[in-house]
N, C-alpha and C positions, 0 to 999 in steps of 0.2 A: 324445889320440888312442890312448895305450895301453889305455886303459879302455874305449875302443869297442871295439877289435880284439878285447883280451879277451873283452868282453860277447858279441861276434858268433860268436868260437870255442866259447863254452859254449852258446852258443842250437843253432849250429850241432851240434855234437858232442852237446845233449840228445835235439834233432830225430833225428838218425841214428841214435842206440841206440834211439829210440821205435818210428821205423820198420821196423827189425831185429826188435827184442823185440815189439812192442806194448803194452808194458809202460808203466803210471806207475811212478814211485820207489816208491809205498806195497806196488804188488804186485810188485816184485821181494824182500819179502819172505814167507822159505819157513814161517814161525812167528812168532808175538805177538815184537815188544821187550818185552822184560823184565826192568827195573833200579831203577837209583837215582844219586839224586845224590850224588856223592863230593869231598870237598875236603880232599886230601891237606894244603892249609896248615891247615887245623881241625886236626890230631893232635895229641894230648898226647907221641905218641912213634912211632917209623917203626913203623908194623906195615902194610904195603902188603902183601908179598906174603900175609903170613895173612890180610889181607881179601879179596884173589885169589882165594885158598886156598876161604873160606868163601862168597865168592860161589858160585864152581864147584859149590860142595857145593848152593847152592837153587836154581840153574842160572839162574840171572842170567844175561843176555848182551849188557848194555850197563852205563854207567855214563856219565853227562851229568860235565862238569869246569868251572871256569874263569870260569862265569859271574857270581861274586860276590867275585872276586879282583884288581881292579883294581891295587890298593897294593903286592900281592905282585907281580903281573908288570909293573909300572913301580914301583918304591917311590921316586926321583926323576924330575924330569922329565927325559926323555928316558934315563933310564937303563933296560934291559931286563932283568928277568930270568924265565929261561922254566924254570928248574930243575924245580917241581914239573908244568908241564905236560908237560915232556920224562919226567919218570918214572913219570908217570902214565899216559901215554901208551907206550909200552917197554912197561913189564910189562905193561898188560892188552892188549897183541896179542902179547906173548907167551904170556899166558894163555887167548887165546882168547875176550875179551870185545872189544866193540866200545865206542869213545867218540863221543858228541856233544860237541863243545866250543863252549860260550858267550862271546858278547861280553862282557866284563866291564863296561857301560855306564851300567847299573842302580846302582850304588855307587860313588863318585868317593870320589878317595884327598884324604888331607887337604892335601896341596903346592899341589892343580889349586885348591883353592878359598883356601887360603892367598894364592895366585899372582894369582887373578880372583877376589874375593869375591862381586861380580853370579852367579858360576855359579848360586848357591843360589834359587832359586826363588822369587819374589814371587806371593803370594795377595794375595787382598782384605783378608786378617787380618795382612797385611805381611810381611817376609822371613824364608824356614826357617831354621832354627840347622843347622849341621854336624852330623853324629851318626848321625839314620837313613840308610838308604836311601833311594832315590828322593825326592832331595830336591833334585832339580836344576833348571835351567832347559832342556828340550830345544833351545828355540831360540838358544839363545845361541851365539855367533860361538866363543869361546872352548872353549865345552863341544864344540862340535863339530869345533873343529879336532885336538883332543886327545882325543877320541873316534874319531874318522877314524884318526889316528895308533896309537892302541894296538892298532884292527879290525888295520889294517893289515899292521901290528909281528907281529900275533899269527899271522894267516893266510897270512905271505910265513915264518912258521917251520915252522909244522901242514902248510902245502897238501898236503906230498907223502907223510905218515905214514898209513901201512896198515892203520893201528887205527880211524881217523875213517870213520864212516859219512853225517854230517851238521853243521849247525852248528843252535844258536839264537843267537836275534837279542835281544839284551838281553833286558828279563824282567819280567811282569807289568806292561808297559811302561801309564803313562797320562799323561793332560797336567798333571797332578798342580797342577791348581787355577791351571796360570798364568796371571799377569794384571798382568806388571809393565808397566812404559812400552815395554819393546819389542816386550812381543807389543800391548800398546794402539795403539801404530803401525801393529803387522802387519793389526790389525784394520780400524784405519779405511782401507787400502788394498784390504782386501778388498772395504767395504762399498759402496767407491769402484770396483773392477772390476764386483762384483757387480749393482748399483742404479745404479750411473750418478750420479744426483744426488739433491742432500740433500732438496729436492720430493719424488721416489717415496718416498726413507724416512719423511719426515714422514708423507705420506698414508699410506702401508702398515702404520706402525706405531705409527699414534695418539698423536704425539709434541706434538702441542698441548697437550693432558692434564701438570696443573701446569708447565705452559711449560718443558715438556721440550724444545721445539721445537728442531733445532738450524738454524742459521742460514749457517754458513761450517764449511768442511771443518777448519779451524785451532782452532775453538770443538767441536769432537766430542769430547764427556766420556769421562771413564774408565769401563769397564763397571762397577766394582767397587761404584759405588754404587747401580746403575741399580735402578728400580722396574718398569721396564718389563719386560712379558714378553716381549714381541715381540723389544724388544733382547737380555737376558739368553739368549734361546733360542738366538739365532742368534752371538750369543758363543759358547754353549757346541756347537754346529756348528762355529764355527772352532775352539774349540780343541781338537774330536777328531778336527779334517782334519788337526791338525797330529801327532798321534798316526799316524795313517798315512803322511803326507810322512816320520815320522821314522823309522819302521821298514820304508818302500819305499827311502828313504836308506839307512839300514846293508843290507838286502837287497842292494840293486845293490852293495855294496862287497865283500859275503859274496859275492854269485854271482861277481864278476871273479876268485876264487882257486880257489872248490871245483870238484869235478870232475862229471862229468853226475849219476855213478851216487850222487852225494851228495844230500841234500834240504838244506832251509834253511827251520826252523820260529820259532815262536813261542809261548809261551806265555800265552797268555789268560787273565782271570781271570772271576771274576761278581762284581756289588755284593754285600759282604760284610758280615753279620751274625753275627759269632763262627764262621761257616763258608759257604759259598759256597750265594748263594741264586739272585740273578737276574739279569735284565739288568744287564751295567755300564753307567752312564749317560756313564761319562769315554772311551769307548771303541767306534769302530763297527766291528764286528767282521767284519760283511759287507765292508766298504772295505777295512779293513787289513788282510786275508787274503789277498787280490788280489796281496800282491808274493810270498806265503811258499807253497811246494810241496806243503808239507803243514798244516795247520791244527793248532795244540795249543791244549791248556786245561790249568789247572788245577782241579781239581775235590777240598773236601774237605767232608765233612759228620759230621753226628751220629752217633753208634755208639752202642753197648751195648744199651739197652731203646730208645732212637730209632734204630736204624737202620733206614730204609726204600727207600733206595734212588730216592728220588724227586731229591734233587740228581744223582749219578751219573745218570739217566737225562735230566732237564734239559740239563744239561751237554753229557753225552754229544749229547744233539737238537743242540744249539747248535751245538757245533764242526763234527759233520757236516754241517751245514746250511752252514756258514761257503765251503763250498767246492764247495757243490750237490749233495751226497750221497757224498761223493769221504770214502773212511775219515782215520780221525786220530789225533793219538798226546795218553794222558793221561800227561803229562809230570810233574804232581804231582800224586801223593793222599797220603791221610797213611799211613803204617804203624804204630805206637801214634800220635804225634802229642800232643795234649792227653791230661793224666789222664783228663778223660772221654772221650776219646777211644779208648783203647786198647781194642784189638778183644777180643769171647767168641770163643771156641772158634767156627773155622767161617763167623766173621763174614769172616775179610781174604780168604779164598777166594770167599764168594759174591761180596762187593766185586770182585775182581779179574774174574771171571766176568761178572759186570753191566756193568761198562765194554765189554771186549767184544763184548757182548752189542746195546750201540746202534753199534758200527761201531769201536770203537779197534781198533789195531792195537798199539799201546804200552798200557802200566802201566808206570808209575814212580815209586818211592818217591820224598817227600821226608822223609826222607835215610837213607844206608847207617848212620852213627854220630848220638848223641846229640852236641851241644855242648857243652864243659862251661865258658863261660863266655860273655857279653854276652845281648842279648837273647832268643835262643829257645834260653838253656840248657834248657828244661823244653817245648818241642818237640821230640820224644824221636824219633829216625831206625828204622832196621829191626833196629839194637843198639840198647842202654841204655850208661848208660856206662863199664862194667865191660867193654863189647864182648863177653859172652859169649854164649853162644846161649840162648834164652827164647821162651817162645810163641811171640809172634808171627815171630820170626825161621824158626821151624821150619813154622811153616804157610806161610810165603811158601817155602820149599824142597820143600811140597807140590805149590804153583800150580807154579812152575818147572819141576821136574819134568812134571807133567801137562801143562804147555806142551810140552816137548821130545815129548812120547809124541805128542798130538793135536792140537797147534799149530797143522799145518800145513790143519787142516780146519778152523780157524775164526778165520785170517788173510783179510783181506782179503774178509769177509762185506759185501753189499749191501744196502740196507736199502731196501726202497719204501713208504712210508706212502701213506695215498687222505687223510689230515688233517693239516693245515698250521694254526700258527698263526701270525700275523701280528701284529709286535711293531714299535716305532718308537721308532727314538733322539731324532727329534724330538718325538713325541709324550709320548714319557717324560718330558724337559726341562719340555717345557709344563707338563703335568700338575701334576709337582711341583713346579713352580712356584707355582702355586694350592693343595695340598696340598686338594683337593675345595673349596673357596673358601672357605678361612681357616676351615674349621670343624672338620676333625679332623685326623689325623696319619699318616693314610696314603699312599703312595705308588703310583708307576706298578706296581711288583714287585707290591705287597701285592693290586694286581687283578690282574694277569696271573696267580700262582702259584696260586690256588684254580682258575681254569680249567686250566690243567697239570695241579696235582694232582688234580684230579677223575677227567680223562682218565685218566693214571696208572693210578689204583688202577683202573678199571672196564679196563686193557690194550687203553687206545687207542693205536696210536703213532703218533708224530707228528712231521713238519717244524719247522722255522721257516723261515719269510719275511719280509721285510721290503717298503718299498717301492721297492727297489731291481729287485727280481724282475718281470718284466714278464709271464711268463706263469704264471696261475692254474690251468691246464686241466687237470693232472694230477693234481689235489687234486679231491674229491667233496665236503670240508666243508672250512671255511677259519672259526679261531673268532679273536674281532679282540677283544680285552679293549683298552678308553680308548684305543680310537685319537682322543685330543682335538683332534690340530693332524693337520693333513692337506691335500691341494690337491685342488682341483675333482677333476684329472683321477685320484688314486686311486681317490677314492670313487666316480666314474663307473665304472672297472675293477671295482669293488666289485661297482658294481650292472648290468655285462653279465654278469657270471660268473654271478647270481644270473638273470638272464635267461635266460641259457644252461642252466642246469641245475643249477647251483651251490648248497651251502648255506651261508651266511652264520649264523656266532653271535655278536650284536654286544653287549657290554656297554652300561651307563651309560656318558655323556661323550666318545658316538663321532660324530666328523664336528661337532663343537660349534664348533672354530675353522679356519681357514685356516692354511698353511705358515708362515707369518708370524705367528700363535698372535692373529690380530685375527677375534673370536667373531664367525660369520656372523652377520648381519641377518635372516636368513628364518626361517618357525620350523622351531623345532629337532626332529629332528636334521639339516636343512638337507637335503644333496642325496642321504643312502641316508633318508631320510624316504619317497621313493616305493614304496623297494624294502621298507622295513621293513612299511610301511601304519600309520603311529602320525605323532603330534603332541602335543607338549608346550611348555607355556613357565614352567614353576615345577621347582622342586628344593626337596627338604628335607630335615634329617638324621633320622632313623628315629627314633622312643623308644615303645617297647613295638608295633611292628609286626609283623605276622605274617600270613600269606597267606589269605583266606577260604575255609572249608572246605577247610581242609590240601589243594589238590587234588593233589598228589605223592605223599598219603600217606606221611609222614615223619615223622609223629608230633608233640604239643603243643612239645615241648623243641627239638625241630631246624626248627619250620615259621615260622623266623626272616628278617627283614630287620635288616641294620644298618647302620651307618653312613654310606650314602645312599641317596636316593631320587629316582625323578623321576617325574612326576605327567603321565603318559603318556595321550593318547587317542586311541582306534584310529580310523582313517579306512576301511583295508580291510582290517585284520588281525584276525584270530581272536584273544580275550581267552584265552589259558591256564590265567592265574591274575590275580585282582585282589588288593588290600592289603586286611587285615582292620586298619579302624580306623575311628572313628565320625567322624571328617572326610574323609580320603583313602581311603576305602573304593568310592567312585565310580572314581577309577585303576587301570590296568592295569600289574600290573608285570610280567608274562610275557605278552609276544605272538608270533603266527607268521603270516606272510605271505607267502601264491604269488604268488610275481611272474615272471613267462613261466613258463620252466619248474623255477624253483626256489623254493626257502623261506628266509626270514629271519627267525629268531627273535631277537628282542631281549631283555634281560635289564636291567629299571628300575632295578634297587636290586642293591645288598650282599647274597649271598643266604648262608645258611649251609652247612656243607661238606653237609652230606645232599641239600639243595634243588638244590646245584647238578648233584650228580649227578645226579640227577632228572631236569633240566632238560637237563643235557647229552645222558641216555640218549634223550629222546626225541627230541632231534634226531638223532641217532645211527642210531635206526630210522625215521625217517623217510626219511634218508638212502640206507637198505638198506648201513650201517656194523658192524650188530650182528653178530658170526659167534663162528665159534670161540674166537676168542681172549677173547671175552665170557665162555665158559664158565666160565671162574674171574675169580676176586676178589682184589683184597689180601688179606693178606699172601702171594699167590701171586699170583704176576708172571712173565708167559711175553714173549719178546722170538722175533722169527723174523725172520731173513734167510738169504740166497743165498749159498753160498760159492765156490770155483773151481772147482771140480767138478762147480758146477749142481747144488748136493745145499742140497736145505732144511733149517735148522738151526734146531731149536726149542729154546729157553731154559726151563727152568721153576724160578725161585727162591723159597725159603721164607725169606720176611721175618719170620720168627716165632721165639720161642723154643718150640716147641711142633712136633712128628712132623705132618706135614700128610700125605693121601691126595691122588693126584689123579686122574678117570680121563681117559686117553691117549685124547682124542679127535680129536685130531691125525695121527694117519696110525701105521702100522709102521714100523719102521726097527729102528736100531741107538743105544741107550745109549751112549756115546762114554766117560764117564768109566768105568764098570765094565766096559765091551764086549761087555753083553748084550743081548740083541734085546728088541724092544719089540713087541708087539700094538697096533691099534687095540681100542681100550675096554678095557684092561688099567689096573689101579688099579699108580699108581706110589706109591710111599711115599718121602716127603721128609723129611730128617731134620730137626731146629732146625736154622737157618740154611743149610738145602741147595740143594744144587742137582743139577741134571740137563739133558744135553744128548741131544737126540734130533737125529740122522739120519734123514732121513726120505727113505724110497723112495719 
């Protein structure tokens, strides 16, 4: 009963100040957060107040605590100690910094699994050993009662300290592959609300096939072996429902303490390839958004001669998207980070600027200090570990600075894109399940990110959607890379939008199967087959393909197909481009098709990064997408949004190590970083790694 009241007093009392202010949490801030993560238990020795000291000096004005300190603040069970977050907390609201404090839920202490050995996490590959991180079982009875208790412990001591501006909710949270006997339990009750009876699963999921059949609710196998897609899929649906049940759970336990004017985030990751690329497949990021205030990610990527800026802007699309265009905080990026990692001259400022730039409201290092022992000693923080001041510590005392002078104009920027792309968790699962059908090694990512990066570099910006999102209509082009698994009623949505006036960009392997990942019967690509105007029923992997008579013009080198293909025939669509090859030269691998009153261009095959710009740009002007922001190119990158002011904010970054020109075809206004005024058609000059913010009247 306590927990209701409470919950009704916070709902109540956020309602009230909303109606007052009019304000969300995000825009009751007057300037960017800008910090890093600090963990006073990492010290080789007390130097707290000189890191105060040295924040103040790059004008930091948060610092995140607490979230990877379990051991420390219970180190027995049931014993508490809150030392380093009490003095952590003291001095930087003496100093005039704000904290975020973390659930510590992410890294269990060695007693809790000493005590419950089950906490530790069963995969299909069998049970994780103690040691990492995230090595838990989220569902476990255990783990969550002692989880619950430490939230608890930590937020009945923090609630009422004046330094706390917000909480996160554990960290980089996913289902971390579980699949022991108890979530296999949870499963078959699902499968049992969901379907009703083992008939609808068999039919739906073609479980006759090697007499997978199952027969009685008590005989329902372990997923871990399963061959089936259909099943695998919808496994891996439960087990990132349970990813959200578990961070709506700490959520509600976080809101019952904090205060209105507090938020309650989370930090997101992307599938990771030595630095953050794409969708995460263990995580739905539109669902599990839905309990937290504000949406965070973590976003880190390539630097030095790769840095382009293309994850940061990803990213950045993603989070804002998470919460319907509503700004968001980048909780980690790196600050040196990896030896390849460590920024040139120029580079951590455009970075910080670019984030920005797609709607954050936050930048945040991870981390203030270097480690100097376990595993990310040589993930180097915003010190080295001598703690002394060095590049990059002094260029992040530039950004801070230039925050405090012009912050407050480019807090809280709105972002409206007319292009949306539309990505699927379930689709992804599918997909990579098949890995294109057992012939090569690509993934869901590996098609989505050449449509991204395409857009990208030609300064398309863009949403993402899901099919969660019910209305199309504010989007002019919507590009759908493998949507494989899908249900009747999107792809009908699909194909009124495109009725309506909409442009559809649909890759290979879209609309190929049902929600349940069971390949439609009709030919393919089944029901946006009308809207596209094409029919196919063969696929092949590509070797030495190439589009006939370059029609892109793209030149011999780049007028490539790779890694798959589908042997496309138009019904009512305009051939764009066919395959140059002496058997599949009869197919179409780029079509376009009116259908009411819009176009759908489809895209057969694997195309190379030139081809696809190409392909993209004409949908683009077809569309009447092509404007200004077209004017330039990579490695100049312009981003524009609305600030509070109703003052237009134009981005213009140099991904280059190289003086770029650019001319101001943008409007006149005001330079914001040097506070010079600007002309229409006036040549700006971009330094290596620059940037420039325009005001625009």
């Amino acid at each position: 009963m306590l927990r209701f009241l409470n919950a009704i007093r916070r709902n109540f009392c956020v309602l009230s100040l909303f109606l007052i202010s009019g304000l969300s949490l995000a825009q009751q801030l007057e300037q960017p957060l800008f910090g890093v993560a600090y963990y006073d238990e990492y010290m080789p020795y007390d130097r707290l107040e000189k890191d105060i000291e040295m924040m103040k000096e790059t004008g930091i004005n948060f610092v995140r605590i607490a979230e990877s300190t379990w051991s420390t603040v219970e180190p027995q069970d049931n014993e508490f100690n809150f030392y380093h977050i009490d003095r952590v907390l003291d001095a930087m609201h003496k100093g005039g910094i704000k904290v975020i404090v973390g659930t510590p839920t992410y890294a269990v202490p060695a007693w809790l699994v000493k005590k419950y050995p089950e906490i530790l996490v069963t995969t299909a590959q069998g049970q994780r050993l103690y040691g990492a991180r995230q090595n838990m079982d989220i569902t476990n009875t255990d783990f969550r009662f002692h989880a619950e208790r430490v939230i608890r412990k930590i937020m009945e001591h923090v609630k009422d300290h004046p330094a706390i501006i917000g909480y996160q909710i554990d960290n980089e949270t996913k289902h971390y592959n579980s699949a022991g006997a108890n979530v296999q339990e949870q499963f078959v009750a699902h499968m049992k609300n969901k379907f009703g009876t083992l008939e609808t699963i068999n039919k739906k999921f073609g479980l006759d096939y090697w007499s997978n059949r199952i027969n009685s609710w008590e005989e329902f196998p372990s997923m871990n072996g399963t061959i089936n897609a259909s099943l695998s899929s919808e496994f891996s649906k439960f087990q990132r429902q349970l990813v959200t049940d578990y961070l709506s759970w700490q959520s509600e336990i976080v809101k019952e303490y904090s205060k209105p004017e507090q938020f309650v985030t989370q930090n997101f990751d992307m599938e990771w390839r030595g630095y953050s690329y794409g969708i995460q497949p263990d995580v739905d990021h539109f669902a599990a958004a839905k309990s937290l205030d504000v949406a965070g990610i973590d976003i880190y990527h390539p630097t030095q001669d790769y840095l382009t800026g293309t994850e940061i802007s990803f990213g950045g699309d993603l989070a804002r998207s998470m919460k319907k265009g509503k700004n968001y905080f980048v909780i980690e990026t790196e600050a040196q980070g990896f030896p390849q990692w460590v920024p040139y001259k120029n580079q951590l400022r455009l970075q910080a600027y670019s984030h920005l730039a797609s709607g954050a409201n936050m930048v945040a290092y991870w981390h203030w200090h270097s480690i100097h022992n376990s595993a990310e000693t040589y993930w180097k923080g915003l010190l080295s570990h001598d703690f002394q001041p060095n590049p990059t510590y002094e260029e992040a005392g530039v950004i801070g600075n230039e925050f405090k002078e012009i912050g407050k104009k480019l807090v809280n920027v709105k972002i409206e894109n007319e292009v949306a792309m539309l990505f699927s968790n379930e689709a992804l699962t599918a997909f990579n399940g098949f890995k294109f059908g057992w012939g090569t090694s690509e993934n869901y990512n590996d098609v989505l990110r050449p449509y991204y990066d395409a857009l990208y570099r030609m300064n398309v910006g863009m949403d993402f959607i899901d099919p969660s999102v019910k209305d199309f209509t504010k989007y002019k082009m919507i590009v759908v890379p493998a949507l494989y698994a899908a249900p009747d009623a999107l792809l009908e949505q699909l194909n009124d939008y495109v009725k309506n006036g909409g442009h559809v960009v649909y890759s290979f392997k879209s609309g190929f199967s049902d929600e349940n990942v069971k390949v439609r019967s009709s030919v393919q690509p089944g029901i946006i087959g009308e809207a596209a105007g094409i029919a196919y029923s063969q696929f092949v992997i590509p070797n030495n393909v190439s589009l006939k008579d370059d029609p892109y013009q793209v030149g011999e080198e780049n007028n490539t197909v790779h890694t798959w293909m589908e042997l496309v025939r138009p019904t009512t669509a305009k051939v764009k481009a066919y395959y140059n090859h002496p058997e599949w030269g009869k197919y179409a691998a780029v079509t376009q098709n009116n259908f009411g009153k819009g176009i759908v261009t489809y895209v057969a095959g694997m195309m190379s990064a030139e081809l696809m710009e190409a392909i993209l740009k004409d949908t683009l002007q077809n569309a009447g997408l092509w404007n200004d922001k077209q004017s330039v190119y990579y490695p100049i990158i312009t981003k524009t949004g609305t600030n509070s002011d109703g003052m237009k904010i134009r981005y213009l970054f140099n991904y280059s190590p190289e003086a770029m020109s650019v001319k101001n075809q943008f409007g006149a206004g005001l330079e914001l970083l040097s506070g010079s005024k600007v002309s229409e058609n006036e040549e700006l000059e971009l330094a290596p790694w620059g940037v420039k913010i325009l005001e625009l009247r």
